[in-house]
C-alpha positions in Angstrom: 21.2 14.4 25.0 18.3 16.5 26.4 16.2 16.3 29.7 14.1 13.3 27.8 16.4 11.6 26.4 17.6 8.9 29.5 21.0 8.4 30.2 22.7 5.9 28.0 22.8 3.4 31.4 19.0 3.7 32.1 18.6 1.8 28.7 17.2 -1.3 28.7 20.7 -3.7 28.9 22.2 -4.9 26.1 22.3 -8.8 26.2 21.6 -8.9 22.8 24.0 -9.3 20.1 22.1 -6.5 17.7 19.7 -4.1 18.6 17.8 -2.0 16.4 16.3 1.7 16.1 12.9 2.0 15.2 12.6 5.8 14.7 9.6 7.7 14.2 9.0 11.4 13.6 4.9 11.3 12.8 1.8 9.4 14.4 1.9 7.3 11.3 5.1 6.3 12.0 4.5 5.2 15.5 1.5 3.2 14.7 3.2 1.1 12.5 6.6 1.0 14.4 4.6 0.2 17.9 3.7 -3.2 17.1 6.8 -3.4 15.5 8.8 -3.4 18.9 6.1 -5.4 20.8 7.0 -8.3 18.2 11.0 -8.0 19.0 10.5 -8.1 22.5 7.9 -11.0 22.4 10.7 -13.1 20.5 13.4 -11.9 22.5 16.1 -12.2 19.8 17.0 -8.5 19.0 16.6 -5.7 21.1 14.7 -2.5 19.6 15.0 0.9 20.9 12.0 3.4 20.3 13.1 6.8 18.9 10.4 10.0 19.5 12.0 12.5 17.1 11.1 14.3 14.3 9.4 18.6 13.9 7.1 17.5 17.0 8.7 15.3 19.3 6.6 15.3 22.2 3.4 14.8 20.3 5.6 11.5 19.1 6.0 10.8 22.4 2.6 10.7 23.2 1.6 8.6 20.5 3.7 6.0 21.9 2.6 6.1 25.2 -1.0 6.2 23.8 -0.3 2.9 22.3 1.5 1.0 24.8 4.8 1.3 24.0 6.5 4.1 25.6 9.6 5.8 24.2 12.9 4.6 25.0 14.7 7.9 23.9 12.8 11.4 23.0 15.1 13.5 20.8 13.6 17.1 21.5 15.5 19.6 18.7 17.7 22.6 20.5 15.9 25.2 19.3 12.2 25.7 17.7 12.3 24.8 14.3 11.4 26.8 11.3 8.6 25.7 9.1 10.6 25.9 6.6 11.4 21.8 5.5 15.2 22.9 5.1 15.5 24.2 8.3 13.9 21.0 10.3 15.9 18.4 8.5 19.2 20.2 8.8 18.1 20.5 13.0 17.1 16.4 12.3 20.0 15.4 11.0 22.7 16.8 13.6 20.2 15.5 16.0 20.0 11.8 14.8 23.8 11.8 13.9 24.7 12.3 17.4 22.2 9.5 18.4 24.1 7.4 16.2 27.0 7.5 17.6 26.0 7.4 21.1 24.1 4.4 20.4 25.8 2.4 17.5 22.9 0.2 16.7 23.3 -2.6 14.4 20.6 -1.4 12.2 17.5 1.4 11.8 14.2 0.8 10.9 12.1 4.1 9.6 8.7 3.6 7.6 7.1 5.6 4.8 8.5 8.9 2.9 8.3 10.9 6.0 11.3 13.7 6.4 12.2 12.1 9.2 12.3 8.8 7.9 14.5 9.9 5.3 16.6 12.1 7.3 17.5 9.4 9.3 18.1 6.4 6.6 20.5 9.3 5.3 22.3 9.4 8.7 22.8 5.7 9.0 23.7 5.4 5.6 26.6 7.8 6.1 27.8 5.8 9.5 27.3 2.3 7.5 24.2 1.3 9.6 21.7 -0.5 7.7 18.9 0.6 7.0 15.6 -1.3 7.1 12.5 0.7 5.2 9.3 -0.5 6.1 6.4 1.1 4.4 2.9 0.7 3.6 1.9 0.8 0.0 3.6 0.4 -3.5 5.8 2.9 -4.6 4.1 5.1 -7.8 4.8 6.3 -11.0 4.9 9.9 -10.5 7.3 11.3 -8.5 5.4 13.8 -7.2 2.3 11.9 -5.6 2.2 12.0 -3.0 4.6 14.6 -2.2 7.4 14.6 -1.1 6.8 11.4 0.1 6.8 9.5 -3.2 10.5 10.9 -3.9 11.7 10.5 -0.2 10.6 6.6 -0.1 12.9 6.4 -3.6 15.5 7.6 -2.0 15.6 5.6 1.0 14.7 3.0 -1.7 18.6 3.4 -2.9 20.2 3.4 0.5 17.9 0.4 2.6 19.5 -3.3 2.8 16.2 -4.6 3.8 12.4 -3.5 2.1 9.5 -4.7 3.5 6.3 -4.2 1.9 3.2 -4.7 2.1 2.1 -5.6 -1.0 1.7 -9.3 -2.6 1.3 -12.4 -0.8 2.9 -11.8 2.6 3.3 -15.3 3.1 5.4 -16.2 0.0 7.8 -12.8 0.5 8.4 -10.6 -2.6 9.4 -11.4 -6.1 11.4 -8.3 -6.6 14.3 -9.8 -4.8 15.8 -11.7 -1.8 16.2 -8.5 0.5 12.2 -7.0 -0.8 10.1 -8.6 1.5 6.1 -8.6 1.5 4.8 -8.7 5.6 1.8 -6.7 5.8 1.1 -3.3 7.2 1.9 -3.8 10.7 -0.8 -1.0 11.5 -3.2 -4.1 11.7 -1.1 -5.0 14.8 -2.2 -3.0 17.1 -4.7 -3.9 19.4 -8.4 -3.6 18.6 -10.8 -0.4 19.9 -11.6 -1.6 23.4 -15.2 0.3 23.3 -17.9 -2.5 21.3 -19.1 0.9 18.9 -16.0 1.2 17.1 -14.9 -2.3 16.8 -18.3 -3.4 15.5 -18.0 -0.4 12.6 -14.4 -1.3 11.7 -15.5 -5.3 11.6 -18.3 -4.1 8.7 -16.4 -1.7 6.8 -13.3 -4.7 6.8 -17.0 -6.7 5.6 -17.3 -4.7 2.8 -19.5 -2.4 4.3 -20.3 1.1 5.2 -17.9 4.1 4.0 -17.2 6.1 7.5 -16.8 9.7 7.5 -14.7 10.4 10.8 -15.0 14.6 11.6 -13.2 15.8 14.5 -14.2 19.1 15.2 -13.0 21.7 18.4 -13.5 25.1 17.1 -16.5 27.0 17.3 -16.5 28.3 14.1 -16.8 24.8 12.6 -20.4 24.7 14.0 -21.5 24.8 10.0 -20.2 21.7 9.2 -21.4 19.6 12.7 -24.9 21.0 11.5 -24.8 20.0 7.9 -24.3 16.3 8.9 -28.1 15.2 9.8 -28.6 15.9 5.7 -25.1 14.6 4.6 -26.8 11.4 6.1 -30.1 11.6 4.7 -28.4 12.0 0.7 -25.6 9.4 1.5 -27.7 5.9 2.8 -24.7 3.3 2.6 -22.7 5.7 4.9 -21.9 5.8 8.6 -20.5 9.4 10.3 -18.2 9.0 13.8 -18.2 12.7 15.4 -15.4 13.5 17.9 -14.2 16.5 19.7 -15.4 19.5 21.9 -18.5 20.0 19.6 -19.6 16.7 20.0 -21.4 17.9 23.2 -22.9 21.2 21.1 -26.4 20.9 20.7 -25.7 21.1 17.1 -24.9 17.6 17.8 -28.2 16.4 19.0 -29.9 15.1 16.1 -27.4 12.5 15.5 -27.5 10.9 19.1 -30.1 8.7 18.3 -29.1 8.5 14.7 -28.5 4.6 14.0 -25.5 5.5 11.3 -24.0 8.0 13.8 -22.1 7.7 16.9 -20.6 10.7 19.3 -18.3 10.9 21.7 -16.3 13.8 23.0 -12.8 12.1 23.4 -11.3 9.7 21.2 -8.4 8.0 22.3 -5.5 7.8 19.9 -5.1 4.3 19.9 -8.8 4.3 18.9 -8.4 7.2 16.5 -5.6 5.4 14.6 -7.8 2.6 13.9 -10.9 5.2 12.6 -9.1 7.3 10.4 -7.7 4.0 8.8 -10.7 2.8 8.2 -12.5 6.0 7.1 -13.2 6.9 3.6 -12.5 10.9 4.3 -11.5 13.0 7.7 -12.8 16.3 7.9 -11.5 18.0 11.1 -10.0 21.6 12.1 -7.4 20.3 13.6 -4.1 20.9 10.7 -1.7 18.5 12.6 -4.2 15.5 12.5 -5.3 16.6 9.1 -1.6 16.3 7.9 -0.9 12.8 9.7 -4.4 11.5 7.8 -2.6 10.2 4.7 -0.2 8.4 6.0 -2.8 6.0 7.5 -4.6 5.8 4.0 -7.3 8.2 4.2 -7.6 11.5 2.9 -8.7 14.4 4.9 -10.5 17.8 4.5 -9.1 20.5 6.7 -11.9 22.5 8.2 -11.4 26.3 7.5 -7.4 26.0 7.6 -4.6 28.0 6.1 -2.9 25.6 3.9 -1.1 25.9 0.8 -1.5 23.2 -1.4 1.6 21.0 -2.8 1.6 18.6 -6.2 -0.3 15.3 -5.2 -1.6 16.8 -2.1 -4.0 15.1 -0.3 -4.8 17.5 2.3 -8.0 19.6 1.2 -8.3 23.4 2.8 -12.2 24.6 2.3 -14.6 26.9 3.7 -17.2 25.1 6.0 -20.1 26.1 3.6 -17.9 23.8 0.8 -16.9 21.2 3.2 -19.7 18.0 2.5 -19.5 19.1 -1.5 -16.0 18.1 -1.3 -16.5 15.0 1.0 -19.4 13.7 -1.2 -17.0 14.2 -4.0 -14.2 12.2 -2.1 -17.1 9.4 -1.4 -18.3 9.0 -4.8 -14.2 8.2 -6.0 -13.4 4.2 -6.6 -12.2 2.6 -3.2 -9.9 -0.3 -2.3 -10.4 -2.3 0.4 -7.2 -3.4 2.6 -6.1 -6.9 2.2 -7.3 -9.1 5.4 -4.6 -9.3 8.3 -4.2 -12.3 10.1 -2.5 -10.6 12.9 0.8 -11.3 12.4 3.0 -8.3 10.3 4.7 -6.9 13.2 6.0 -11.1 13.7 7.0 -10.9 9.7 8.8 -8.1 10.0 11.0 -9.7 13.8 11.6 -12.9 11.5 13.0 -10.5 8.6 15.8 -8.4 10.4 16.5 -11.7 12.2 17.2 -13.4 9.2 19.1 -9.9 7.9 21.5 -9.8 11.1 21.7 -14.5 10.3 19.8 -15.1 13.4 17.3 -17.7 11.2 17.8 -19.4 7.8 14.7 -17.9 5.7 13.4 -14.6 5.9 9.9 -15.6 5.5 7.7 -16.8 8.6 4.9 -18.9 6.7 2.9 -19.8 9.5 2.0 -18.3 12.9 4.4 -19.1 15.8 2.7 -18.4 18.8 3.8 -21.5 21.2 7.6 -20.2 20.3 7.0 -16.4 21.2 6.6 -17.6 25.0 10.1 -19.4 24.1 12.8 -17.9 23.1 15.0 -20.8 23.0 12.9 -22.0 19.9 11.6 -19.1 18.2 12.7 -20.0 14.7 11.1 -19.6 12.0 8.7 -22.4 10.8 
């Protein structure tokens, strides 16, 4: 255990007959797992345990915090990792062994291709805990796009009892099979921007409307690309631009103060910026670790001047500011898909699921909203 992780007795109690692991080594990962453990503690069946682990702990961490649902157990790793993949998931998986054990949950649940997430269905697997994948997305044909992800969800694939999806009709579950389960992407659980500018924007763009370019800039040396956005405007009409960061208070930024398809602000809270760079058609930003975490909320990103070396079905774009709008315009002009519509209720689908898994209800499938029985748990059964 280290100085975060709280002693086995500070844990919330255990008057649950299972309890469950929701771990998460990325901000992807928390923002679907967040709403995740809201829904289990609103039904009040199974207890869930929030897990900050993975190459950044701390920056886990604070992802939960950001959005409301603090960590109940921060694994920090013993020693700095090496960036070497190896290294980190060897350092991982000693790490979420031991948790294991100390724990013994009834189940996990990890989400995506992450090397946490498959680090740690690994673990499980070995202990015979089962392991419940949730992930966004359909799998694809090639096993190396996105990578590694693509061959990391496979694997996990082969080791899960329970697969929840989020494709299909998440009302009607999945026809793949009794334990393949369609609920939604639980990302659509969290709660909405609080400040009117962004929640408009992500009500059109859900509308069918305007593709958002979302650029986070800090470094001075990205002062090219805040300047270049006045005419990235003027050739893109059905676009809107949402500038964040330390330059947005750079007078490079003032032409676009007034603009009526621009709005900047100089901090974006996460819980907000989760919500943007899902909805965005392209992130450029000159911040790596953000740039990295972009895909796994379904939007690809354009790192700003970066070192990065570029892997098979890579996502991640490393440019020289003077290249930087080519490259987006490129990445604006490519065929979209909008999300399917959420009516709010994944994280609820995905509670009724492991219930059902650990016998706790008859059918795995909640068809209708239940809100009158989340405020009682003596009759929250599924409907």
């Amino acid at each position: 255990m280290t100085e975060l992780e709280p002693p086995l007795g500070s844990l919330p109690i255990q008057d649950h007959d299972h309890d469950v692991l929701l771990i998460a080594g990325s901000r992807p990962e928390v923002a679907r797992l967040a709403p995740v453990a809201t829904a289990f503690a609103d039904s009040d069946r199974i207890r869930a345990l929030t897990v900050a682990t993975g190459p950044d702990p701390m920056t886990v961490h604070e992802a939960f915090e950001s959005l409301g649902v603090p960590a109940d157990v921060t694994q920090l790793l013993r020693e700095p990792p090496s960036p070497q993949p190896a290294a980190i998931a060897s350092l991982l998986m000693t790490r979420l062994d031991e948790l294991l054990v100390d724990l013994d949950p009834s189940a996990v649940m990890v989400y995506g291709g992450g090397m946490t997430a498959v680090v740690a269905a690994q673990v499980a697997f070995w202990r015979q805990i089962p392991v419940v994948h949730l992930q966004a997305g359909v799998a694809g044909d090639d096993l190396l796009c996105p990578f590694p992800q693509e061959a990391n969800r496979r694997v996990i694939g082969q080791l899960a009892s329970l697969f929840l999806t989020t494709t299909g009709d998440a009302t009607l579950g999945s026809p793949v099979g009794p334990n393949a389960i369609s609920v939604g992407d639980t990302l659509a659980a969290n709660p909405r921007p609080a400040d009117l500018r962004f929640a408009r924007l992500l009500r059109r763009v859900s509308a069918g409307g305007p593709q958002v370019v979302l650029v986070g800039l800090d470094r001075p040396d990205s002062l090219g690309v805040l300047a270049s956005l006045p005419d990235l405007l003027d050739r893109e009409p059905d676009i809107e631009i949402v500038v964040y960061g330390e330059l947005a208070s750079h007078g490079a930024a003032y032409p676009l103060l007034n603009h009526p398809r621009a709005i900047v602000v100089r901090n974006l809270p996460l819980a907000e910026l989760v919500w943007l760079i899902s909805a965005s058609a392209v992130l450029v930003c000159d911040d790596p670790e953000l740039v990295a975490d972009a895909p796994g909320l379904g939007t690809p990103a354009v790192l700003v001047d970066g070192p990065h070396i570029p892997e098979p079905g890579d996502s991640i774009r490393s440019i020289l500011s003077p290249k930087v709008m080519t490259t987006v315009r490129q990445v604006l002009a490519a065929p979209k898909t909008l999300p399917p519509l959420s009516d709010g209720f994944e994280a609820a689908r995905v509670e009724q699921a492991v219930a059902w898994m650990f016998g706790l209800c008859s059918s795995p499938i909640l068809t209708a909203p239940f809100s009158s029985s989340l405020d009682d748990p003596a009759t929250n059964t599924e409907v």
